[in-house]
N, C-alpha and C positions, 0 to 999 in steps of 0.2 A: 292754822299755822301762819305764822307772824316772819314774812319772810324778810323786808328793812323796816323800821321804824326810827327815824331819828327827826332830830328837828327843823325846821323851814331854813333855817341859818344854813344847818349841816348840807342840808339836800342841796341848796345852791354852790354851797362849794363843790360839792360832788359833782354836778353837773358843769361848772364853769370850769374843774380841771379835767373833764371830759372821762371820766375815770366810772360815771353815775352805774352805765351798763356791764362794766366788769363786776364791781359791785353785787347789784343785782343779780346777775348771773351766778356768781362766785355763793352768793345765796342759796338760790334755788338749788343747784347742786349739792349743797351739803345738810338742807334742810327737808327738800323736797324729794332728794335725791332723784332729779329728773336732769337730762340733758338737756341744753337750748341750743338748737339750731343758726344756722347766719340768719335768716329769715327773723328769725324774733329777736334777734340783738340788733337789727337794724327796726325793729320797730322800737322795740325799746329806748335804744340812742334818738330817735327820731319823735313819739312819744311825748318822752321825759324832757327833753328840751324845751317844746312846745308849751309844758306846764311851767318849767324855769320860767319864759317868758311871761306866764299868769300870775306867778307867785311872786315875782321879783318888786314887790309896792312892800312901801314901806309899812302901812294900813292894814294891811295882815303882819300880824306878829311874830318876831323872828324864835320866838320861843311855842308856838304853834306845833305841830305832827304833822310827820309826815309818814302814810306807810304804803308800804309797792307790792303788788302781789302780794295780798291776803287771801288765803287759802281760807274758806268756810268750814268749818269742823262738818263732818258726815258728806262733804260731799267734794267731788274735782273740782267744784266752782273757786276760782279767783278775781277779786276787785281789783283792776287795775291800782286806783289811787284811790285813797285812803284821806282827808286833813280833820286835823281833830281840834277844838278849841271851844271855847266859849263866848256867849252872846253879850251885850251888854247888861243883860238882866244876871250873869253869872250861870245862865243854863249849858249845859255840855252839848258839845255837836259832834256827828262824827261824816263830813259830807263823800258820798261815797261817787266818785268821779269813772265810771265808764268809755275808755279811750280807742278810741277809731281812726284807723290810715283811711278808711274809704273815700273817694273820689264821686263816685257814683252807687245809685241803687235802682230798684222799679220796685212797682206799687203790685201787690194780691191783691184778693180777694180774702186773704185769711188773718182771722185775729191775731195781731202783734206779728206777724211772717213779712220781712222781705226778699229781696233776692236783689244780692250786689256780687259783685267779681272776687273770687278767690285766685291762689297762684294754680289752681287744676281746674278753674273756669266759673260761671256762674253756678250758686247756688242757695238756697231758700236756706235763711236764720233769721233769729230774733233779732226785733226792733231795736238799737241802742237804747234807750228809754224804756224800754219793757225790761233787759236783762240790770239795769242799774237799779230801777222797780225792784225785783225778784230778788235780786242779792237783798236788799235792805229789807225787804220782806220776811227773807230767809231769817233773817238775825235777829227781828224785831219777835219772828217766832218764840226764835231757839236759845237765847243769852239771856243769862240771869243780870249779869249787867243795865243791859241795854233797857230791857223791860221791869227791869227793878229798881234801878235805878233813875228812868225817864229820862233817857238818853233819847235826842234827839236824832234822827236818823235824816240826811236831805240827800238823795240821790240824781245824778243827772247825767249827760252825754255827753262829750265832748268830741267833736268828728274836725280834726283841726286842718285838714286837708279838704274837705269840701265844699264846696260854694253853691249857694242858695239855689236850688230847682224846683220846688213845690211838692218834690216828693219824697224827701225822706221826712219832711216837716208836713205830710200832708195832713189835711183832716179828720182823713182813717185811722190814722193814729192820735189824733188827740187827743184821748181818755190817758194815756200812757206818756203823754207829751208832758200833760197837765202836771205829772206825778211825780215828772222825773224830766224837769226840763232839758232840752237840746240847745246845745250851741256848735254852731258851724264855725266856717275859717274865720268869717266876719266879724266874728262875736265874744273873740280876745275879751275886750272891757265887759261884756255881757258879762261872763264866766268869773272873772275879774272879781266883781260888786256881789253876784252872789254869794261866791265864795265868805266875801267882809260881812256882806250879810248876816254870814251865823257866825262867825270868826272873827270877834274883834278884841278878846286876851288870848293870853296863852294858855297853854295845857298843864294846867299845876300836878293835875294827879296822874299823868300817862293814860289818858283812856284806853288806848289797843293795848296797853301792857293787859289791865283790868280782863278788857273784853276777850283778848287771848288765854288769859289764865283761870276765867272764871269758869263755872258747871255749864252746861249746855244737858239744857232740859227744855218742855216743853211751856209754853205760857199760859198761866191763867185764858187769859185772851184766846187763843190757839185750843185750847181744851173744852171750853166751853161752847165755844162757836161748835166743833164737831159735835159734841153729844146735844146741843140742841139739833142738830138736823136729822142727828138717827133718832132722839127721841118719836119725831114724826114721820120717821118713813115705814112702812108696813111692811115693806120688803125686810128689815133687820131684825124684826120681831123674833125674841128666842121661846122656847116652850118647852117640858118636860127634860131630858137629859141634855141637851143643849146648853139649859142655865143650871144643869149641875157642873159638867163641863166648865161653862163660862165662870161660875165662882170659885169651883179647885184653882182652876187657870191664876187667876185674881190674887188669889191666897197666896199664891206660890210664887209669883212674881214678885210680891209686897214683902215677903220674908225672904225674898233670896238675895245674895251679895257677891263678892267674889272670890268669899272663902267660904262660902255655902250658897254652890251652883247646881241648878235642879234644870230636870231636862222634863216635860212633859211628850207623852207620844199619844194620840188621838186616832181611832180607827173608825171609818164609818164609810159603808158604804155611798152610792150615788144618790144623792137627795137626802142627806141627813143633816145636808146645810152646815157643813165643815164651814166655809166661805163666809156664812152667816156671822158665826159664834167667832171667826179669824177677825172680822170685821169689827166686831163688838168689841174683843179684847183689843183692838188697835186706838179704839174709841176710850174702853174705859182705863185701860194703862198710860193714853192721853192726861188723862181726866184726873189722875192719879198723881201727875208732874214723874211719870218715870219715861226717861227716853226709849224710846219704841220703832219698830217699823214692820210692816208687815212683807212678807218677803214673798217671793215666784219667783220661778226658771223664765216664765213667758209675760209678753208683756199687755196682751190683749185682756187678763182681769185686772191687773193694775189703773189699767184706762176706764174698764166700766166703774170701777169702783171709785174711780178721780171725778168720772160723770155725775155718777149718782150721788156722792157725798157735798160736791164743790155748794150748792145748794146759792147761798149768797155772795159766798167766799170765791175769791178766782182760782184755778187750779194751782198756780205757783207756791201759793200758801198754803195749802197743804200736799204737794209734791213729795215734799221731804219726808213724807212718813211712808213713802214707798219704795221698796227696793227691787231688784235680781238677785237671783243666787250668788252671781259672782261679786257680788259689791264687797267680801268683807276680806279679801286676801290679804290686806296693808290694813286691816284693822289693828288697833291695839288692841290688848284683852280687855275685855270686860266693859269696854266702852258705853254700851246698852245696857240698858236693865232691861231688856225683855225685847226678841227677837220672834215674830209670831209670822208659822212659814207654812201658808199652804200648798197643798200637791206635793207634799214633800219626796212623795214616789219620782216626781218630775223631774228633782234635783240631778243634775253630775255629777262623775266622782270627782273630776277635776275641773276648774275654770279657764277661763281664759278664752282669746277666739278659739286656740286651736284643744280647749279641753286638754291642757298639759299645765297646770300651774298648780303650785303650790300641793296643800294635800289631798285633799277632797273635802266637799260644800259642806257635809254634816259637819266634820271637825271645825271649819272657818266659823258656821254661826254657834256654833259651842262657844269657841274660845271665846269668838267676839264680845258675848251677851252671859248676863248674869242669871238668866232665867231665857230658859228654851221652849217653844211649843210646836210641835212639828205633827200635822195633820194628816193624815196617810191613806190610802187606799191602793194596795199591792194590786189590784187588777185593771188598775187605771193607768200603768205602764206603759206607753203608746211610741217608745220610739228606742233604739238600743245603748240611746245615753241616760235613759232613765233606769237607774239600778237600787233605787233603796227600798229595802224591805224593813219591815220593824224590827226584825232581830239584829238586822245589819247597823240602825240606828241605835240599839241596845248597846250590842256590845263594845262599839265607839266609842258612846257614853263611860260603861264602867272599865276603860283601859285610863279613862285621867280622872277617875273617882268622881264621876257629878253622879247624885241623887237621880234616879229615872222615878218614873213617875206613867202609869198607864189607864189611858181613860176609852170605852166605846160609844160612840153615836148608835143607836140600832133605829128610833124612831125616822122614817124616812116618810119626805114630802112631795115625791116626787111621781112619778107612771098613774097618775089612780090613786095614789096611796096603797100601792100594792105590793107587798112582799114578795106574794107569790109570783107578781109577773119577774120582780128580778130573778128567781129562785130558778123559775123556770127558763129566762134568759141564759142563766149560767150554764144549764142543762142542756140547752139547746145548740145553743154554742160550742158546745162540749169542752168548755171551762173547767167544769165541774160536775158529777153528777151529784144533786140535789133532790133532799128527803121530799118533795113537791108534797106529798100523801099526807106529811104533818104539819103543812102548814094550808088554813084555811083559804079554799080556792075564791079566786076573787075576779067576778066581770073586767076584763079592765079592757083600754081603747086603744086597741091595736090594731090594724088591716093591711093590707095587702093591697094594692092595687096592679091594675093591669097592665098601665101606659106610665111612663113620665110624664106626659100632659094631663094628666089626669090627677096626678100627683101637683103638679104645679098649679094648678088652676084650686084645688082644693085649698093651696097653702096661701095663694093669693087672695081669693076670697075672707079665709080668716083672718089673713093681717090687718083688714079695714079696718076690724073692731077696736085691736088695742096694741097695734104693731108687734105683737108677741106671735108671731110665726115665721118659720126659717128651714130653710131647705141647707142640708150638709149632706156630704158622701166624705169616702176614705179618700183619699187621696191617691187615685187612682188615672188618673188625667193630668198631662204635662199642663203645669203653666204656661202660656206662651205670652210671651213680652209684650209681642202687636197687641194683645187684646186688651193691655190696661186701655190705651188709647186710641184702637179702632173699633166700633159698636158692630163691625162685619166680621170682627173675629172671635171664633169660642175659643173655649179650652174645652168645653161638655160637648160631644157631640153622638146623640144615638139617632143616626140618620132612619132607620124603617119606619122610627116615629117622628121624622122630621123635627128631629127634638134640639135647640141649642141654646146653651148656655155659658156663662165665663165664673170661674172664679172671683171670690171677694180679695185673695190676696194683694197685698199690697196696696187695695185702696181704703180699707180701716181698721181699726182695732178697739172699734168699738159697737160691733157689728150687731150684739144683741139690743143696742138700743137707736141705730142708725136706720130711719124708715128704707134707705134706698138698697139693703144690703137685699132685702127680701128678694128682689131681680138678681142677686146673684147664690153662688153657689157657697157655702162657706165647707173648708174641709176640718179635719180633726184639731190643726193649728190656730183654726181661728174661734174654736164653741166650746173646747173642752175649758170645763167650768162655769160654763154658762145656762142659764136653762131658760126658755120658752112654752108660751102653751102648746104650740101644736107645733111639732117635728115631722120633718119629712125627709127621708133615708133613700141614699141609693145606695143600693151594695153593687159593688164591683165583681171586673171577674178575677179578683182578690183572693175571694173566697168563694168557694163550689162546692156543691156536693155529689157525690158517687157514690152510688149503692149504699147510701144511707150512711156517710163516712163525711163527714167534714175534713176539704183539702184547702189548704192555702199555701198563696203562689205568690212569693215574692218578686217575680219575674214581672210580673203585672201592676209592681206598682209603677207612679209618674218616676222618669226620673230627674226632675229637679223639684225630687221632696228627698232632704238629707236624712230622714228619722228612721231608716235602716241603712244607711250610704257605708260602706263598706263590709256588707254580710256577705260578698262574693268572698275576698280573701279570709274575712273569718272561717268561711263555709270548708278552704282549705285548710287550717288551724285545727278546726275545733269542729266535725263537722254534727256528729251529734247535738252539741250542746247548742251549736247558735241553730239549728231546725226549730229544737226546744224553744229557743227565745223569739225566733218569725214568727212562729206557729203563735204563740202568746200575744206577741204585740198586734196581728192581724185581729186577732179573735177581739184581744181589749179594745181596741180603738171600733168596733162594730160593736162592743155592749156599750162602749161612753157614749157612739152616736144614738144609737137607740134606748137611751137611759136620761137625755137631755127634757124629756118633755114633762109639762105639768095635769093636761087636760088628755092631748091624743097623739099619737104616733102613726105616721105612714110609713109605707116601705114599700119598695120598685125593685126588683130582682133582676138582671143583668140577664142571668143565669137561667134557664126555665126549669131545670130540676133543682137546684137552688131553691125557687121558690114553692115547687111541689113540697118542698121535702118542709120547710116553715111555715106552709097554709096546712099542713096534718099536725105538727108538733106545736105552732103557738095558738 
């Protein structure tokens, strides 16, 4: 979204009759339809002057571009400034200029992260130079222009209130420095010459008209990098219904429009590598030049999958092909050709922080996307904001006439490769009773153990091998704050076994492939959809058994876990119905944990008849 664009001339008059930031403003409201605060009209008045003073040489061209707050297509990101022009060789530029009030910063430890003063205090953001990087990154992606045309892209920083310290210019940052040069208060003329540098005519053809009005799709470039890297990973590899799946999928992407919009819906139990085939399609509808992203409620498989794929490529460059469920409220229709959403059970009916916006998430990535794929598994429901079922996704679909489309995973890679252990999970759990007698009984790696140290020392042990082992419980133990940052405080504690541990909360989200996560505890928020070889399970006293009766007790969960946060007043409503749905989400969230693993599964009981009652049944 193209919120000023006029010319170098224009822009000075603008700013000399002091008029620049009503403008701008008067903009953004009727474009963006967003309010601007006092705070950002005195940056802006503040800002935009300071470039007045860059741009005011006669040596840059009064017929040049100027555009302010460019809004990036698919995402909130905004480029401060925008100038567009051409080289002396007649090449097109478009330099994208990154504007900073800061005064001060301090130095991490973390790639492109620092931490300078906001108006509610200090707080850790990206590098100036890294976010001017990432925007031109973004575009050099996603615009048919830019990359079809060989539009040259020169990004940089300008921080025109700060004065030289050695650390916002450190040498930690100079991979990103390099890329996307920095100019501080001193460096007026610096910024100046770059600018002339790529800017010495003017702008004959409007480039940001172009770049605003053109297709945004994916690049050559951008497409090819991704499916060489899954070409070679063994973890994406598809096999038997999988790559039936993956080429319906394909098919029906490629023929769909947006007056012939097809919904696909995908069933499959846990280890049927949903995630997999979600993966593939994000890769080969890249690959394809159809705009794509692949969507979650949660953001902890977004991250492993930003890991595992970045391979050569930095994460920023491909960011953009990942979303949340909430991202499509203020979509226009049809914008995608192909929205591919795993966990789609996980979905809410509404977005927003507070779950109250617009209609509900199925309908948003409908409308949004020209082709739908929504991967599902109704017993992996784990919290009372998760409500879609496949019929629920059905009849959604046929109330605005889109084509459904229904496909099942049964082949599963996960416990053993054992059907019957999930068969019998369901059973045990009292999920479901299941036909166990018709299906082929199968050894698989399940035990029992006696102690949580016992447990722990097992899990430790096998992490040496090949960091694929990981200890989770339900969430069943308050987080406690002290513990991210004192090593003397748990959140686990089963004192008869002198047992203590902390939660992973809050210090990763990408905990299946993070060696240090294994020292902690990870709960349902942070593994579901993740899988490891060796699992190790604490069940809470969540869930008990009496007289051979599975009970569960919402009373016992942590309370600062919100994924049944207001079943008390339901319980007054509707008391029947939300028992039904405790009862369900307990039980699920203990088959996702005990369904995570590849090679072996442990499990520590809380409980002593609890455990009686699963050392006779599994």
């Amino acid at each position: 979204m193209l919120v000023y664009n006029k010319t170098k001339a224009d822009f000075l008059t603008d700013v000399s009759d002091s008029r620049i930031e009503d403008i701008v403003i008067d903009c953004i409201k009727q474009k963006l339809q967003m309010n601007v605060n006092k705070s950002s009209m005195d940056s802006f008045r503040n800002s935009l002057q300071e470039m007045y003073f860059v741009l005011n040489d006669t040596d840059i061209p009064g017929d040049s571009w100027i555009a302010i707050e460019y809004r990036i297509p698919q995402t909130s990101k905004r480029i401060d400034i925008i100038v567009t022009g051409q080289d002396e060789s007649m090449n097109e530029h478009a330099i994208i200029i990154e504007l900073k009030q800061w005064e001060t910063a301090k130095l991490t430890e973390k790639d492109w992260v620092v931490i300078t003063r906001f108006k509610a205090g200090e707080a850790e953001t990206s590098h100036p130079s890294y976010q001017a990087w990432s925007y031109a990154a973004l575009l050099q992606w996603f615009n048919e222009t830019i990359y079809n045309e060989n539009v040259q892209l020169n990004p940089c920083a300008y921080l025109h209130n700060y004065k030289e310290d050695g650390i916002i210019n450190n040498q930690f940052y100079g991979g990103y420095i390099q890329k996307a040069p920095l100019f501080l208060k001193s460096d007026k003329e610096k910024l100046r010459d770059f600018i002339k540098k790529f800017v010495k005519y003017w702008d004959k053809k409007n480039l940001m008209f172009r770049i605003e009005n053109w297709r945004i799709r994916p690049s050559k470039h951008l497409a090819d990098n991704m499916a060489s890297m899954l070409k070679w990973n063994q973890e994406f590899v598809m096999i038997d219904d999988q790559k039936v799946v993956y080429e319906n999928a394909m098919a029906l992407a490629k023929n769909s429009s947006a007056g012939n919009k097809n919904v696909l819906i995908v069933e499959g139990w846990p280890g049927t590598w949903k995630s997999v085939v979600a993966i593939n399609l994000l890769v080969g509808l890249t690959k394809a030049w159809l705009l794509t992203k692949y969507v979650t409620k949660n953001a902890a498989p977004r991250e492993v999958f930003h890991s595992k794929l970045t391979g050569s490529m930095k994460k920023t460059e491909i960011s953009n092909l990942f979303s949340g469920s909430g991202a499509f409220t203020n979509c226009d229709s049809n914008t995608f050709d192909a929205l591919v959403v795993d966990e789609a059970h996980r979905l809410n009916e509404k977005s927003g922080m507070f779950k109250n916006y617009w209609e509900n998430q199925i309908m948003e990535v409908i409308d949004a996307s020209k082709f739908s794929i929504f991967f599902i598994d109704e017993d992996q429901k784990v919290t009372l904001h998760d409500i879609w079922e496949t019929e629920e996704i059905r009849n959604r679909a046929k109330k605005i006439w889109v084509h459904i489309h229904e496909l099942t995973l049964s082949s599963q890679f996960r416990c053993d490769w054992s059907d019957w252990y999930l068969a019998r999970l369901d059973d045990v759990l009292q999920i479901r009773e299941t036909a166990n007698e018709n299906l082929e009984k199968h050894e698989y790696n399940f035990q029992i153990v006696n102690s949580p140290n016992e447990l722990r020392d097992i899990i430790f042990e096998k992490n040496k091998k090949n960091n694929k082992a990981r200890l989770v419980a339900w969430y069943c133990r308050n987080w406690l704050k002290e513990s991210k940052n004192r090593p003397d405080v748990y959140d686990i504690n089963i004192n008869e076994y002198d047992f203590h541990m902390s939660w992973n909360l809050g210090n990763t989200t990408t905990r299946a492939i993070d060696p240090n996560s294994v020292n902690e505890i990870g709960c349902i928020h942070t593994c579901q959809w993740l899988e490891f070889d060796y699992v190790w399970v604490i069940v809470g006293d969540d869930l008990i058994v009496r007289n051979w009766n599975l009970i569960t007790n919402p009373e016992n969960r942590a309370k600062t876990d919100n994924s049944i946060k207001g079943w008390k007043k339901m319980l007054v409503e509707n008391k029947k119905e939300t028992l039904e749905k405790l009862d369900k989400i307990i039980k699920n969230t203990y088959r996702t944990l005990m369904t995570r693993w590849m090679k072996w599964c442990y499990v520590y009981f809380v409980d002593k008849e609890t455990e009686d009652y699963f050392r006779s049944r599994m």
